[in-house]
N, C-alpha and C positions, 0 to 999 in steps of 0.2 A: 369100587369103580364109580366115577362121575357117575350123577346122575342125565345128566344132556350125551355121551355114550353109552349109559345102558338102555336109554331109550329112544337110540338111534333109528331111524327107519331102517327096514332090508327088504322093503319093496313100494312098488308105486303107490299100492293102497293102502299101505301103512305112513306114507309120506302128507302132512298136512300141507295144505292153500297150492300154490303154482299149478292149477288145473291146465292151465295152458301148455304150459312147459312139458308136465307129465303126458297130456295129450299126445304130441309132437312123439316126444320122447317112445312112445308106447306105440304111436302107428309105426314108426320106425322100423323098431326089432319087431312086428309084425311081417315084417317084408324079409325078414333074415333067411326064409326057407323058400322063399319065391323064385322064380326067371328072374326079376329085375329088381335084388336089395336096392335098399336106400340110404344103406349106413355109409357117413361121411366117412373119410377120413382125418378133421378134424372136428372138434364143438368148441364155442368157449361160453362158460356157464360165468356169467354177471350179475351183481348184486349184492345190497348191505349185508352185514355177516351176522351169522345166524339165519340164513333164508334158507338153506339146504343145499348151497352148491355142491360141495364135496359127497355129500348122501346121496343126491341124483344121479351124480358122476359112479359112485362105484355101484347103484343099482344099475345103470345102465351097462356098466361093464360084465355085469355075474350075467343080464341080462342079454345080449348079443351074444354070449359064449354058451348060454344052456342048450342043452341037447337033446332037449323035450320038446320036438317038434308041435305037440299038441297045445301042449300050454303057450309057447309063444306067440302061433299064430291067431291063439283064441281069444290071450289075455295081454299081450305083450309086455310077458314078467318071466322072471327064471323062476322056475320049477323048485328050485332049493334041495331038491333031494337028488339028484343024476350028481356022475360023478364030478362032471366039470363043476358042478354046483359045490361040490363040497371038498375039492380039490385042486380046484384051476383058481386058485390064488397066486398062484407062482406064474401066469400069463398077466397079472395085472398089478404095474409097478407104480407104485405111488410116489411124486418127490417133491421137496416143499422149495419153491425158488429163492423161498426167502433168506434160507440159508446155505443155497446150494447157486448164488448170484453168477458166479463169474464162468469164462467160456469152456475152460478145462472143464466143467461139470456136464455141459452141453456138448461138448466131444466127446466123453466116453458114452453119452448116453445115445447118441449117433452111433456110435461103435455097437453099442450093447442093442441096439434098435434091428442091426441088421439079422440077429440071430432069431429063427420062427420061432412062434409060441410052443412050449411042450407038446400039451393036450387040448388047448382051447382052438378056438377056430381063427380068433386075431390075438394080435398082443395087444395091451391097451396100456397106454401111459398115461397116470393123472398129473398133471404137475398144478398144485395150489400155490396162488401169489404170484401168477407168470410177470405181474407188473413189474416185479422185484428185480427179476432177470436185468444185467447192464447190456446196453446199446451192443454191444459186439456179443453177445449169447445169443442175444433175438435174433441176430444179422444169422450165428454159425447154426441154429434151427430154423431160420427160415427156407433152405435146400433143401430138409429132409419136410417140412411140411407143403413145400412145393409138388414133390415130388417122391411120394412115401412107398414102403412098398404094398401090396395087396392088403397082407395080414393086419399092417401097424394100424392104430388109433389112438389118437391123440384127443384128450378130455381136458382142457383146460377151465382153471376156475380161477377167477380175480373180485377185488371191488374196486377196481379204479380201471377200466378198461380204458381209459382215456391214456393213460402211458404207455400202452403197449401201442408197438409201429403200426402205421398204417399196412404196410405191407405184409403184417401176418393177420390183419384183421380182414382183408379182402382175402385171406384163404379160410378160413375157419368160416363156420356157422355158428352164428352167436344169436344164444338166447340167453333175455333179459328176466330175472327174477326178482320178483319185490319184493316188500316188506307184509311180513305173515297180519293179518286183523287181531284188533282186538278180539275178537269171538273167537276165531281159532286158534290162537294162544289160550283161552281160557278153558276152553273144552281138552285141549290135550293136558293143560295143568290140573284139570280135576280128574280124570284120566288116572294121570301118576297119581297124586293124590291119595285115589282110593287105593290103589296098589301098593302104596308106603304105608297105609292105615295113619294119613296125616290130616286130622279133623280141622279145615279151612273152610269158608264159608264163602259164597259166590262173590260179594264186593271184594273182600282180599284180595281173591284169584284177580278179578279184574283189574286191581290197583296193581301188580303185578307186571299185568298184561301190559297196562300205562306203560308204566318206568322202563318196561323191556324196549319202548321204541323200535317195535314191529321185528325183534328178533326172538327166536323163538330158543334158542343155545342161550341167550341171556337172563331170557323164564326161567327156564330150568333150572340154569345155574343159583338165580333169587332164589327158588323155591324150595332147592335144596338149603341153604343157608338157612332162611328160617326154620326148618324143620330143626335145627342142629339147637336153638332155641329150646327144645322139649318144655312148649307151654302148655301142652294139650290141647286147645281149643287157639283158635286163631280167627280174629276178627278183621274188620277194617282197621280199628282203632291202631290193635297189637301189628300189623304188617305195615302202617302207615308209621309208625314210631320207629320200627328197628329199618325199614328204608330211610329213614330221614324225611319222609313226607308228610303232607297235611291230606286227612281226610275228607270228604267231602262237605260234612260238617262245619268244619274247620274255615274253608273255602266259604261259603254258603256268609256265617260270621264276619267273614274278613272282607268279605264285597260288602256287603249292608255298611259295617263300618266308615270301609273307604265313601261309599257315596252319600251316605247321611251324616257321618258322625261328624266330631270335628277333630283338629289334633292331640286335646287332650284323653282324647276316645282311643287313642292309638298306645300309648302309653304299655295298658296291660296287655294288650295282645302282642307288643315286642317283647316284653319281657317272658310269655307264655311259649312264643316261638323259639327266643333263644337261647331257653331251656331245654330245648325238643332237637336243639343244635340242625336246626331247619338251612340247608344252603340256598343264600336270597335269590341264585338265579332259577333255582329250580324251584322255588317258590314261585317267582315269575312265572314261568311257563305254564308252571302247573292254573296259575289260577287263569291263564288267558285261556288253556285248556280247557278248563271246568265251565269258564261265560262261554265259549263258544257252543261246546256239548248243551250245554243248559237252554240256553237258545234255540238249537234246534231243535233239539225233545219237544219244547214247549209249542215248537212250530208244527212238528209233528203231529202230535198230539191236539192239534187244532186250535191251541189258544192264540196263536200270533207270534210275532217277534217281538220280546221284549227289548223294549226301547230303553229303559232305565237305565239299562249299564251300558249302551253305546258308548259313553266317555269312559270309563273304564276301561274298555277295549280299546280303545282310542288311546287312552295313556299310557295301557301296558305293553301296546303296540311300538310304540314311539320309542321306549327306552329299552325296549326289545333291540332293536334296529338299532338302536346307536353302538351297542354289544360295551357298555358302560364296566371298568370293575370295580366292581362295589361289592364287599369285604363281610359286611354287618346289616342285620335284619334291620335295623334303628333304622340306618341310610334307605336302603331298598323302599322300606315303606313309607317314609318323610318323603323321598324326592318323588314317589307312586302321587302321595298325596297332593305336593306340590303343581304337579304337571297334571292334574283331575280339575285341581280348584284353575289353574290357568286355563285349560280348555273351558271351562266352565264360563270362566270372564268373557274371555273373546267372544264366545256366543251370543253375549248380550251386548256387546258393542257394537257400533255404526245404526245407522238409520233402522229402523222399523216399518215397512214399506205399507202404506194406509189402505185398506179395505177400497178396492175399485168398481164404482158402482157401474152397470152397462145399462144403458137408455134402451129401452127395446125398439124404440121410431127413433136414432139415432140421426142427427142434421147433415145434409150432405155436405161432403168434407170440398172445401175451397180454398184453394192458394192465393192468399194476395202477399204482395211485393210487403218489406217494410224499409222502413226509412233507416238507410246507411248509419253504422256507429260513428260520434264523433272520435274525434283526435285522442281526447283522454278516455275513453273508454278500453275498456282489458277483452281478453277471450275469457272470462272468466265466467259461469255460471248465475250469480245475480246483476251483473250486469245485462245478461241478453234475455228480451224479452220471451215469454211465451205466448202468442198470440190463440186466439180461441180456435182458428182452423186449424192446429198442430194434432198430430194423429192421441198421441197420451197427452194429457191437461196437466199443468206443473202445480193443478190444486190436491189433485190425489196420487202423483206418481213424482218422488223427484229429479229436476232434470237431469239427463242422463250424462254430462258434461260433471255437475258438482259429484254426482252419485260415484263416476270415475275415480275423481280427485280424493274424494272421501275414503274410497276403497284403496288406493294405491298407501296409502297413510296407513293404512291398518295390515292391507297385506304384505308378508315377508317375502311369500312366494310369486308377485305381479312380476311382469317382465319390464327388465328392467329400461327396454327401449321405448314402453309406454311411459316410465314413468320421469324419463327424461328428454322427452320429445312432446309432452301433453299440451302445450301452447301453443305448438306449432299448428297443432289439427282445426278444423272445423267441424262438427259435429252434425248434422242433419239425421234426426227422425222421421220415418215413415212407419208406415201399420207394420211389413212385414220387415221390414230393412234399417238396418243402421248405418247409415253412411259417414265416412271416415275422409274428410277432403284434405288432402296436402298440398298446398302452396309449392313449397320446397320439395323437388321429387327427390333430391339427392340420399336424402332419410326414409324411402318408400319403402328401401329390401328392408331396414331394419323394421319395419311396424310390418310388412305385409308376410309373417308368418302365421304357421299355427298355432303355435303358441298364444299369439298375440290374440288372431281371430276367439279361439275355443274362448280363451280367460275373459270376452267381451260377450259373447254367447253366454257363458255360466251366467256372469253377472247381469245379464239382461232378466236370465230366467230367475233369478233369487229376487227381484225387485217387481214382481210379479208383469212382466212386459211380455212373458211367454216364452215362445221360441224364435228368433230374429234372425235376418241372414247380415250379415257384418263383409261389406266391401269397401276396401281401402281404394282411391282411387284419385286420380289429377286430371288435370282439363284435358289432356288426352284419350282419359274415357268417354266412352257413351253415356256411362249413367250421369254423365256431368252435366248434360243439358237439362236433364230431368229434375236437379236442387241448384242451376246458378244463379238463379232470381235468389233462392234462400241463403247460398254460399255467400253473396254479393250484401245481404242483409245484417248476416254475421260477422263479417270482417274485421278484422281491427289494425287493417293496415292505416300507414300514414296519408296524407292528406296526400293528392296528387300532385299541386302546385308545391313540394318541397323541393329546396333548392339542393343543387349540390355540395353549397358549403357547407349547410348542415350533414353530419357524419356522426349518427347511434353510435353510442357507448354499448356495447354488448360485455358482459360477463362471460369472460371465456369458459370453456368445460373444464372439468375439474383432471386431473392425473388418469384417477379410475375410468372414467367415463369415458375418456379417449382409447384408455385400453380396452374398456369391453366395445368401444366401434371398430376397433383396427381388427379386434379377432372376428366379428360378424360380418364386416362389409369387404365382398369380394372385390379384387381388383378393378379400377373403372380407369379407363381411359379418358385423361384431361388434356384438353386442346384449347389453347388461346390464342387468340387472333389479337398482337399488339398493334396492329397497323388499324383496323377495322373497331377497335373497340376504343371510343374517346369517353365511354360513363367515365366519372369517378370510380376507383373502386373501395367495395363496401367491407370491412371488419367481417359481417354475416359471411360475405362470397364465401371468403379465407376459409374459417370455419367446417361450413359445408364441403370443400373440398378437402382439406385435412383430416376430416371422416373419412373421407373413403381411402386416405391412405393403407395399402395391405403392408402388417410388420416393419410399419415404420420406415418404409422406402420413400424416398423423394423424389416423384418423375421429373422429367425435364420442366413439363409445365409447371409446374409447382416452382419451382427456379427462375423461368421467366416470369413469372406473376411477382416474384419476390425483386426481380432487379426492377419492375414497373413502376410497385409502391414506392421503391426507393427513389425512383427519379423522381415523382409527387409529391414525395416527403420535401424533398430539396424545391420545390415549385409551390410557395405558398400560397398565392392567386388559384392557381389549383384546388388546393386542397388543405382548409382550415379545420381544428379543431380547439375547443376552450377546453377539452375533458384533461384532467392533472395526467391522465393513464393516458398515454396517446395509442391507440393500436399499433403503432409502428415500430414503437418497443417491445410490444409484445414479438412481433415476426423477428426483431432483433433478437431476441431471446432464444427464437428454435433455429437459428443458425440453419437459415436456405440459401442463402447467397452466398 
């Protein structure tokens, strides 16, 4: 016989972990001999396999049926010695759905439901794998579990309770089972252990315990296997070799390696592994495993978190999540390595944010006006002054304008509406506040998310600025009175005396960039007044309304704007340009008109 069968539980207190469940389970049949039982008519028992579903289910079945009034209401367990105990197995029918799927099997068992139990008090039906059951089985058992008779009970167990219909999930009572601990998988493995006279030593059991991933039927079954081994004495070492695994040792070696060594340091430990025919993903896990546990021990234990192997976990994390197939220990640990020394880089790139000295009698802080940007001046960062009353000094903190620019070049993950919208903004600093000015409101929804806010908050706080509050806003707001002496100082619009013959050359967006505006910016309603509107019109306008197109649809106005151009184009006193690229070609090109 199996070893994970002969050391089946056949009662609650022989049943390891689910204190909960057997709780429940156990005030239950307490209530069996009362005025007012509590036994459903249906359960369903959930949970990875190996947790006890099926064990619970037929102790509670011997359990409701025993006829030792004493011990039930005392202990809420079958007695095991009274007759039903040792003869009312013929009231309790087991059947496996997984091979018994389709509706004929569900009919006769209808059929066979309606006849009372021999000697037992209910009939009780287990069925294991109810998920298996097809669409029309579920549909022809959901009548008889609607509407069952007295005696029947239905025990259902699954790991995928997500497939079965909702409408037999809202009849049944369903209790969740989890995955057994490490500790009580180890204690029932040394258990058996002494009872097979199988000389294993606590780390084994434990490593064991590991690879069973929280089922306790897949212990056993490990445990049994090694035994079959006949080494006599069984270590770490000997249980980590015949599972394919690395011991902790091993682990311990292979971290140090990766974070000091170098590549040619990797060499003999691939060729050590792939002798040990080590499989690289479970290498993987095993070793994110081991830095995490090791970590916390150590935090337990009072010395801190070590910090050393954060990129490590960092890296094993990363190629974890990509779910990579990668074949050979060689690859595994070369591309481990790769993605260590990379994280490694990036940490030392961008600015180094300078030691910020604080004045204790600090000068009180005074806004004065500065003198307008000229014409060739940019929004660009060394272009704009920083004046001594500005809240952080640009001698020990750098502007937060370049500081942006800088960061969007090195982040992969910045939003991308920052980093194609960055010119448009005005920047204003204050102690607690970042202000965010827009000119063009048309691009506001794109910059005024969370997204956007949070990734300017982070970096505020990495550049040692603190904690900041970051409001996007236009002359419409209130807080616009409070920086438009500073907004007005910033500027780098054109000169106010420009004429209307002159007409910017603008760089249009690129393919991409217009599809990531069309999928972000909700539909806005565009209205043109041709009669009312004699400006020139400008290349930008176009632009900014072609952003807010939603999937590429063309409104009416977008149409009259385009037969406008067209008559201007035709009207040269109107509307001159020297540029080779005339905008007009462009709108020729998206075919509006």
């Amino acid at each position: 016989m199996a070893w994970y069968n002969k050391y089946r539980p056949f009662t609650f207190a022989e049943t390891i972990g689910q204190e909960l469940v057997k709780k429940v389970l156990q005030n239950t049949v307490k209530t069996n001999y009362s005025d007012n039982p509590k036994i459903k008519h249906a359960y369903l028992f959930s949970g990875p396999r190996g947790t006890g579903k099926t064990s619970l289910a037929r102790i509670f079945a011997r359990s409701i049926n025993c006829i030792d009034q004493s011990t039930v209401q005392n202990f809420g367990e079958a007695c095991g010695q009274c007759d039903v105990c040792k003869n009312g197995q013929i009231d309790i029918i087991e059947l496996d759905a997984a091979s018994n799927t389709g509706i004929d099997n569900i009919r006769d068992l209808i059929e066979a439901a309606n006849t009372p139990p021999f000697i037992s008090k209910y009939k009780v039906y287990i069925i294991d794998e109810i998920h298996m059951l097809s669409k029309s089985a579920m549909n022809a058992l959901l009548k008889t579990l609607e509407e069952p008779p007295f005696y029947l009970v239905f025990l259902l167990a699954t790991t995928d309770p997500e497939k079965i219909l909702t409408t037999i999930l809202s009849r049944v009572t369903h209790l969740k089972l989890i995955n057994h601990t490490v500790h009580d998988i180890s204690e029932q493995l040394l258990k058996i252990s002494k009872k097979e006279a199988l000389d294993i030593n606590l780390e084994g059991v434990k490593l064991i315990s590991k690879v069973a991933n929280g089922g306790l039927r897949d212990a056993v079954n490990l445990l049994e296997t090694i035994s079959h081994y006949n080494l006599g004495q069984y270590t770490e070492v000997e249980v980590a070799q015949i599972l394919g695994v690395l011991p902790n040792q091993r682990l311990e070696q292979l971290s140090k390696i990766l974070t000091d060594g170098d590549f040619k340091d990797l060499k003999p430990v691939i060729d050590d592994f792939e002798s040990l025919g080590t499989d690289p993903e479970i290498l993987l896990s095993q070793l994110l495993d081991f830095l995490l546990t090791q970590s916390l021990e150590n935090y337990i234990d009072g010395n801190g978190l070590d910090l050393s192997k954060n990129d490590l976990i960092q890296a094993l994390s990363q190629i974890l999540s990509n779910k990579l197939s990668i074949s050979s220990i060689q690859s595994v640990l070369v591309l481990l390595k790769i993605q260590l020394t990379k994280i490694n880089s990036s940490e030392n790139i961008g600015p180094k944010p300078a030691t910020v000295k604080i004045d204790s009698n600090p000068p009180k802080l005074e806004i004065k006006s500065i003198e307008p940007a000229t014409t060739e001046s940019k929004l660009m960062p060394e272009n704009i002054t920083n004046q001594p009353n500005q809240s952080i000094s640009s001698n020990t903190i750098q502007n937060f304008y370049s500081l942006i620019k800088d960061r969007l070049v090195q982040d992969t993950t910045a939003p991308m509406a920052l980093k194609s919208y960055l010119n448009n903004i005005e920047i204003v600093e204050e102690e607690d506040t970042i202000y965010l000015y827009l000119a063009n409101k048309s691009i506001i929804l794109l910059l005024k998310s969370t997204k956007v806010t949070q990734w300017l908050k982070d970096l505020a706080q990495i550049s040692n600025r603190g904690s900041k509050r970051i409001l996007i806003i236009t002359e419409e707001n209130q807080e616009f009175e409070k920086i438009k002496d500073r907004i007005k100082s910033n500027t780098k619009t054109e000169p106010q005396d420009q004429t209307m013959n002159e007409v910017k050359e603008i760089k249009p967006p690129s393919a991409t960039q217009n599809q990531n505006i069309e999928n972000q910016i909700p539909q806005v309603e565009v209205k043109i007044d041709l009669e009312k509107n004699d400006e020139g019109f400008q290349v930008s306008d176009f632009y900014y309304l072609y952003a807010a197109l939603p999937d590429g649809r063309i409104p009416k106005g977008m149409r009259l704007l385009a037969e406008k151009t067209q008559a201007q184009k035709n009207s040269p006193d109107e509307l001159k340009s020297d540029s080779p690229n005339a905008w007009d070609d462009e709108l020729d090109d998206l075919d509006l008109v």
